[in-house]
TORROKE-700682 format. One record per residue (C-alpha): residue number from 1; residue in one letter; z negated, y negated, x negated. Coordinates in steps of 0.1 Angstrom, whole numbers, plus 5000, padded with zeros to 4 digits. Each point is the difference from the previous one (the first is absolute). Layout:
<nodes>
pos/code/Z/Y/X
NUM/A/Z/Y/X
...
</nodes>
This chain:
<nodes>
pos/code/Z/Y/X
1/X/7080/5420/1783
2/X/4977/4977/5012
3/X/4970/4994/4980
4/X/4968/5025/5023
5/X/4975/4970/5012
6/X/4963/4998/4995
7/X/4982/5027/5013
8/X/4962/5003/5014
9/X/4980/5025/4985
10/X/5006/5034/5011
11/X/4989/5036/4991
12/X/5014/5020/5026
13/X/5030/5024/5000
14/X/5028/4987/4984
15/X/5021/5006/5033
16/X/4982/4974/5016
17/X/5002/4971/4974
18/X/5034/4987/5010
19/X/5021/5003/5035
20/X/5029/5015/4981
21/X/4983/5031/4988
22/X/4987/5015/5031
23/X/5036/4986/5021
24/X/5024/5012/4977
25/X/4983/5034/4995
26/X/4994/5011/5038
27/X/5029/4981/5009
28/X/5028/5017/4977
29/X/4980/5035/5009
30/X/5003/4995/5037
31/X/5035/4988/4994
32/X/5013/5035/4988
33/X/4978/5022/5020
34/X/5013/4982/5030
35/X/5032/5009/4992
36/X/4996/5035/4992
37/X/4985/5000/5035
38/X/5022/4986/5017
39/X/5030/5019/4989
40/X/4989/5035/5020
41/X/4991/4970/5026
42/X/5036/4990/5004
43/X/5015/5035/4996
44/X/4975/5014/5031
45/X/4981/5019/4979
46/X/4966/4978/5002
47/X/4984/4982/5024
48/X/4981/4966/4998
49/X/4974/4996/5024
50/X/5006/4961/5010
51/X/5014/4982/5028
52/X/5028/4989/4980
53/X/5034/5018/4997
54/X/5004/5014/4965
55/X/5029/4977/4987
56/X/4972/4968/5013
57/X/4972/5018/4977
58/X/5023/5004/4973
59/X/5010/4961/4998
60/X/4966/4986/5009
61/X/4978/5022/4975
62/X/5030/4989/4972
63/X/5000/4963/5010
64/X/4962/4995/5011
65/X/4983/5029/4980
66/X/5017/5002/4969
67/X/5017/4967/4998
68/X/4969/4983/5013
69/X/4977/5016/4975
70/X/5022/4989/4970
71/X/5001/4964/5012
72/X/4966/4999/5003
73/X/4990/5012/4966
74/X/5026/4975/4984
75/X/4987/4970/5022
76/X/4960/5009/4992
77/X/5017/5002/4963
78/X/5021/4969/4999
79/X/4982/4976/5022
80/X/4970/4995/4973
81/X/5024/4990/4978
82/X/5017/4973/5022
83/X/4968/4988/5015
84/X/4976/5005/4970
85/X/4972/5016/5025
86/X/4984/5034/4995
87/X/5016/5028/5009
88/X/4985/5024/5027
89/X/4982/5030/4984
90/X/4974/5029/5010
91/X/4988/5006/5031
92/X/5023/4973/5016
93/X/5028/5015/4982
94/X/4994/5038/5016
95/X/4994/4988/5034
96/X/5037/4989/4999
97/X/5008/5033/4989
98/X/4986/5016/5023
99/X/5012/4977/5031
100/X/5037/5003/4984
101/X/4990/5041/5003
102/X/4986/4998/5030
103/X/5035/4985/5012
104/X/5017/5029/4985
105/X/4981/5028/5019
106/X/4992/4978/5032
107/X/5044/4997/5002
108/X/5008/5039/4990
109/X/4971/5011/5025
110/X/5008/4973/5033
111/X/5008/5028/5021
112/X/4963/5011/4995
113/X/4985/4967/5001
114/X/5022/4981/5017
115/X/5023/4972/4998
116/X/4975/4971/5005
117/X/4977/5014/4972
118/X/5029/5004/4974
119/X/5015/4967/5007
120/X/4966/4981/4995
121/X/4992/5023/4967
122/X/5033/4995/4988
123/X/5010/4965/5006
124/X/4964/4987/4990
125/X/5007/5007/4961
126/X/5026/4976/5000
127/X/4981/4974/5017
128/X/4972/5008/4976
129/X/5023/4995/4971
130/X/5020/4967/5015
131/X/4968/4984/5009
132/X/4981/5008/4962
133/X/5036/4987/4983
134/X/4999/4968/5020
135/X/4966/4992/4992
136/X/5006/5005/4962
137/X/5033/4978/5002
138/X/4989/4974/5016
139/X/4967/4997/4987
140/X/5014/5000/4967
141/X/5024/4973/5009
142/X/5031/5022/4992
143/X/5023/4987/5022
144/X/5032/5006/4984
145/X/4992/5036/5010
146/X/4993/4996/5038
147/X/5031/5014/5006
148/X/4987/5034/4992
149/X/4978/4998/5030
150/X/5030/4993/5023
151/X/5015/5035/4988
152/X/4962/5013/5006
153/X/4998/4988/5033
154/X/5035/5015/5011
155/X/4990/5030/4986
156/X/4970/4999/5019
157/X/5019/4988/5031
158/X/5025/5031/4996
159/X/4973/5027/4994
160/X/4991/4988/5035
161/X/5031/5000/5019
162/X/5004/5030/4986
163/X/4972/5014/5015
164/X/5006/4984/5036
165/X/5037/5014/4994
166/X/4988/5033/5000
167/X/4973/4996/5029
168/X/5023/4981/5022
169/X/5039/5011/4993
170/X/4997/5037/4984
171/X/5011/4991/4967
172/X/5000/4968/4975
173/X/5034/4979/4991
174/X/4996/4965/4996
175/X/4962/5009/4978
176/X/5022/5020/4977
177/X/5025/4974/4991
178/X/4971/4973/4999
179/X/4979/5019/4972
180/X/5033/5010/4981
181/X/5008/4962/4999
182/X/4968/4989/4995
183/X/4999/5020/4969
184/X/5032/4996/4986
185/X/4988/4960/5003
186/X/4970/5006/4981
187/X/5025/5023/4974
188/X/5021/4968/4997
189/X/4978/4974/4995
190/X/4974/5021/4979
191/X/5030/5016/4980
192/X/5018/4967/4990
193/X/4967/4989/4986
194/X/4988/5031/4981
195/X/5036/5013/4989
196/X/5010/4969/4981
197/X/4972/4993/4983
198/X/4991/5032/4987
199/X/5038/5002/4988
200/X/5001/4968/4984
201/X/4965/5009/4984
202/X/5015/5032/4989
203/X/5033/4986/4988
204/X/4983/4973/4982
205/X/4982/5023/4979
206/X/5020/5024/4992
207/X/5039/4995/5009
208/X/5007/4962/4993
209/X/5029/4987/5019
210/X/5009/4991/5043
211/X/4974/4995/5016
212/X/4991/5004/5040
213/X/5009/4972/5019
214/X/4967/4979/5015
215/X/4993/5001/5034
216/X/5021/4970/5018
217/X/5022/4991/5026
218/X/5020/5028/5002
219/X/4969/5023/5003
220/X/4990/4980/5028
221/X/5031/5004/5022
222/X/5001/5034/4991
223/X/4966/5008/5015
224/X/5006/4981/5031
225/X/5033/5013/5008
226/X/4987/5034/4993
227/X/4969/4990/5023
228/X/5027/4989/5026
229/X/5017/5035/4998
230/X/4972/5020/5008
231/X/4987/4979/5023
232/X/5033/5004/5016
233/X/4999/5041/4997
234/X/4959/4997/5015
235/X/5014/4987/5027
236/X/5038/5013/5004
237/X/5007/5030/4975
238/X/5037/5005/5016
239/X/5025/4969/4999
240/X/5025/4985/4977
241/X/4977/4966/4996
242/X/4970/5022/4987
243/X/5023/5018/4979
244/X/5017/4972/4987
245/X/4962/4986/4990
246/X/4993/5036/4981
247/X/5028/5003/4980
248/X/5002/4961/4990
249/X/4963/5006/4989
250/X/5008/5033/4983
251/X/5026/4980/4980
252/X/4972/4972/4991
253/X/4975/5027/4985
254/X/5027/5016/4984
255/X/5007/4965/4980
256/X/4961/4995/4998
257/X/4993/5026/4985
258/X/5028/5001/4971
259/X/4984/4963/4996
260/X/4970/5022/4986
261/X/5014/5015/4967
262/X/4993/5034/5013
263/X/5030/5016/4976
264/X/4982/4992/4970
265/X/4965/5013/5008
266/X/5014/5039/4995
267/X/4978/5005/4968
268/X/4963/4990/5024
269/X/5001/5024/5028
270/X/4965/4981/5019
271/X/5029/4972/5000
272/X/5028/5017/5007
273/X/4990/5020/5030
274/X/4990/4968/5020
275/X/5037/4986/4997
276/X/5014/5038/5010
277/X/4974/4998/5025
278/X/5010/4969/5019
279/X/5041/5011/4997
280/X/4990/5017/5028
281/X/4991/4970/5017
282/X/5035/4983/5006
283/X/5008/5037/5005
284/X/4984/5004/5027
285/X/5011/4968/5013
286/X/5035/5010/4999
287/X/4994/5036/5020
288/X/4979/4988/5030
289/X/5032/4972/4996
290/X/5028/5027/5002
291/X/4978/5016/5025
292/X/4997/4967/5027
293/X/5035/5002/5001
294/X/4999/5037/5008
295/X/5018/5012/4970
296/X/4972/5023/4988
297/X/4965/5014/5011
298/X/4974/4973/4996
299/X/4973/5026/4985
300/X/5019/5000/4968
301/X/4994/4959/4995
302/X/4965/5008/5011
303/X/4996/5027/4975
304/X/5014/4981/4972
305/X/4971/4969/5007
306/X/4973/5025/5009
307/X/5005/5028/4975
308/X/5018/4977/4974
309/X/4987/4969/4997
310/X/4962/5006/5015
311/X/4997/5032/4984
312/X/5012/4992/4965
313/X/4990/4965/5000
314/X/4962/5012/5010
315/X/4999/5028/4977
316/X/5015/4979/4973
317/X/4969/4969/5009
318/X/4975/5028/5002
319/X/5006/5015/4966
320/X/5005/4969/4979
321/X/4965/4985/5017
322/X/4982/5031/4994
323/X/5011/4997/4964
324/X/4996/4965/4994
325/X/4964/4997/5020
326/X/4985/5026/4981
327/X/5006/4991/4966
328/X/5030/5023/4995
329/X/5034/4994/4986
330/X/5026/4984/5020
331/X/5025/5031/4988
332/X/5016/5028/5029
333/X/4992/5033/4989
334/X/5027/5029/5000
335/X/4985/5014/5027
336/X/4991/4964/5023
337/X/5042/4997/4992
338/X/5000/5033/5018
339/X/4980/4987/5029
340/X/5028/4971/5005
341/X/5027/5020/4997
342/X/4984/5023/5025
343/X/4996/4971/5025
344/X/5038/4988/4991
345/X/5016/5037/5007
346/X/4979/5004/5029
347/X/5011/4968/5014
348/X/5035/5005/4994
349/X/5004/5033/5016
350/X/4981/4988/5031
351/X/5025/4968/5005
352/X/5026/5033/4992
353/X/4987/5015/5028
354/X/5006/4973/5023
355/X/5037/4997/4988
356/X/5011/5037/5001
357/X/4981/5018/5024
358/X/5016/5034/4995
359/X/4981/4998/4969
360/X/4967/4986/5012
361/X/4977/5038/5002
362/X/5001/4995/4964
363/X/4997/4965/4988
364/X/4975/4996/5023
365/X/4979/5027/4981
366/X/5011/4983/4971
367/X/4989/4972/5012
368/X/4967/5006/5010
369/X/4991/5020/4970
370/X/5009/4975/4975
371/X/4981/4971/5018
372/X/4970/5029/5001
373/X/5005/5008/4966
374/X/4998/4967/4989
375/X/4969/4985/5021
376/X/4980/5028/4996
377/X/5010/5002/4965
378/X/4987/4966/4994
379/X/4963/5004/5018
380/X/5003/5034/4971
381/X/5012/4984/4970
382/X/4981/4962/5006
383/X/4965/5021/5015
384/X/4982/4994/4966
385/X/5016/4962/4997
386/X/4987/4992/5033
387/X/4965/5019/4999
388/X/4990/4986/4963
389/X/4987/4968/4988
390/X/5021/4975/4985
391/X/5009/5005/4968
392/X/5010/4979/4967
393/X/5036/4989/5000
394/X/5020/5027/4980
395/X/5022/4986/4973
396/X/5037/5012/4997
</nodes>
C-alpha cells in the first residue's frame, strides 16, 4: 500500500479527512440498497418514479452511482500519492458528497423533476471530479498518469450520452457499453499495476520463490488489443470480427494474469482476491465473445465484467485501502472473506442466470442478495474503520 501523503491540519470528522472514507462508505451502502430496490423493480412489484425504464436505472445507478463513487474515493486517495499535492478534505470534501447524492436522488426522482434537471445534477459530478483530477495531475507534473483522465473523460462523455439516449431514443445502448468499457480499461491498467506489486511485495516477504512478471511488451499488446475489442463491441456488439477481437483478448488476460503468480498468494487473502477478482476479466471477455457470434446471451459476459470483475475487484480495493489508510493491518478478516465470497456467489449465479433461463427466478434472487449482502455488509462491518481517526499500524 502506498505510503498516505502529507496531510494539512485537520480536526473535523474523520469521514471527511480522505476521499476514500466518505466514497467507499455511501458508495458500497447505496450499492446494496439499490439492489434490494431494484429487485421488486424488475419483478413489477415497485415502481421508480424516473423517466428512465427500470433496466436503464438499474445500469446507470450501478455504473455512475456506485461505480462512480468508488472511483472517486480511490482517485482523491491515490492521486496525492502520485502527485505529492494535498488531498482534498472538509468542507470541499462533503460538497462532493453531496453533488455525487444529489445525482443519486435527482436520477431516481426525473420523472418529478425532469429530465433536464437530472441530467445536469447528475452528469455535473463527474465533470467536477475530471476537472479537480486533471488539475492535480497536471500540476503535479504526473504525466505518466494522464491516461487516467482519458478513461475520466469517456466516462464523463458516456454518463452524457447516456442521458441524451434516454431523452432522445427511449432507452440507452451505445452509453452502456461505453461506461462498461471504460471501466473495465481503468480495471486493466490500474489492476496490472496494483496486483503485481502487492503480490511480489507479499511473496517476497513471506513465500520466497516465482515472482510476477514486470509490466513489458506483452502487457502492452494485451491492453491495446483488448482496447481494440471493446472498441469494436462500442461500436458493433454482433459480428464475427468483434468477436474474434473479444475472445483473442480474453485469451491475452488469461496469460496476463497467470504472469502474476496469483496460485501462490492462497495463504494472503487482500492478495488473493484481487487475482480471483480479475479471472473474471478474460471471462468476461470470452462471453460477450461467444455472445457476438450468437452462441449465448450477451448479459451473461456483461454480468461476469460487471458483477465479477467491478464488484469483486472494487470491494476487494475498498477493503484493503480502508485497512491500510487507517493504520490497520493488511489481513482479511473471516467475515471480509465472507463479503468476497458473497460478491463471487452472487456474480456467478447472475452470469447462471443468463445461461439457463429456466433457472433464472432464483439465481437472480441469489444473485441480488449476495451482491446486497456483501455491499451493505461492508458499509456495516468497515462503519467504525471509516468514521474513526487513523490509527497506529497494528503488528501481526
Amino acid at each position: 500500500m502506498a505510503p498516505i501523503p502529507r496531510l494539512r491540519d485537520y480536526s473535523g470528522p474523520a469521514l471527511l479527512s480522505y476521499g476514500f472514507r466518505p466514497f467507499f462508505l455511501f458508495g458500497s451502502l447505496y450499492a446494496g440498497l439499490a439492489i434490494l430496490v431494484w429487485l421488486p423493480v424488475f419483478y413489477g412489484e415497485l415502481g421508480v418514479p424516473t423517466v428512465f425504464v427500470p433496466r436503464d436505472w438499474h445500469i446507470h445507478e450501478m455504473l455512475y452511482g456506485y461505480l462512480a463513487a468508488v472511483i472517486t474515493g480511490f482517485l482523491l486517495t491515490t492521486i496525492p500519492n502520485w502527485t505529492g499535492r494535498l488531498p482534498i478534505q472538509g468542507i470541499p470534501l462533503l460538497l462532493l458528497v453531496v453533488v455525487w447524492l444529489a445525482g443519486r436522488i435527482a436520477v431516481t426522482t426525473s420523472a418529478w423533476t425532469g429530465w433536464t434537471f437530472a441530467a445536469i445534477v447528475d452528469v455535473s459530478f463527474l465533470l467536477i471530479i475530471a476537472l479537480a483530477a486533471a488539475r492535480e495531475i497536471i500540476t503535479g507534473k504526473n504525466w505518466r498518469n494522464l491516461k487516467i483522465l482519458v478513461v475520466l473523460g469517456l466516462l464523463l462523455f458516456g454518463n452524457i450520452v447516456f442521458h441524451l439516449e434516454i431523452r432522445y431514443y427511449g432507452s440507452a445502448d451505445y452509453s452502456i457499453r461505453l461506461a462498461i468499457g471504460a471501466i473495465m480499461m481503468l480495471i486493466m491498467l490500474i489492476g496490472g499495476r496494483v496486483i503485481p506489486s502487492f503480490t511480489r511485495n507479499w511473496l517476497v516477504r513471506a513465500n520466497p520463490g516465482r515472482l510476477p512478471v514486470p509490466f513489458g511488451t506483452f502487457d502492452t499488446t494485451s491492453l491495446v488489443i483488448a482496447g481494440v475489442a471493446l472498441l469494436a463491441w462500442i461500436a458493433l456488439p454482433q459480428g464475427r470480427i468483434t468477436g474474434a477481437f473479444l475472445l483473442i483478448a480474453a485469451l491475452l488476460q488469461t496469460r496476463r494474469l497467470a504472469r502474476w503468480a496469483g496460485d501462490r498468494t492462497w495463504r494472503d487473502r487482500l492478495v488473493l482476491v484481487l487475482h480471483v477478482a480479475y479471472a473474471f476479466v478474460p471471462l468476461g471477455f470470452g462471453l460477450v465473445g461467444l455472445a457476438s457470434f450468437g452462441f449465448i446471451p450477451a448479459s451473461a459476459g456483461i454480468h461476469a465484467w460487471t458483477g465479477g470483475a467491478m464488484g469483486l475487484m472494487t470491494l476487494a480495493i475498498m477493503s484493503r485501502a480502508s485497512l491500510g489508510h487507517t493504520g490497520r493491518a493488511l489481513a482479511a478478516s473471516g467475515v471480509t472473506q465472507v463479503l468476497y465470497l458473497m460478491v463471487i456467489v452472487g456474480a456467478l449465479a447472475r452470469i447462471c442466470a443468463a445461461l439457463e433461463p429456466g433457472w433464472s427466478a432464483p439465481l437472480l434472487h441469489i444473485a441480488g442478495i449476495s451482491w446486497a449482502l456483501a455491499f451493505v455488509g461492508f458499509a456495516v462491518i468497515y462503519w467504525s474503520v471509516l468514521t474513526r481517526p487513523r490509527v497506529v499500524a497494528e503488528k501481526g
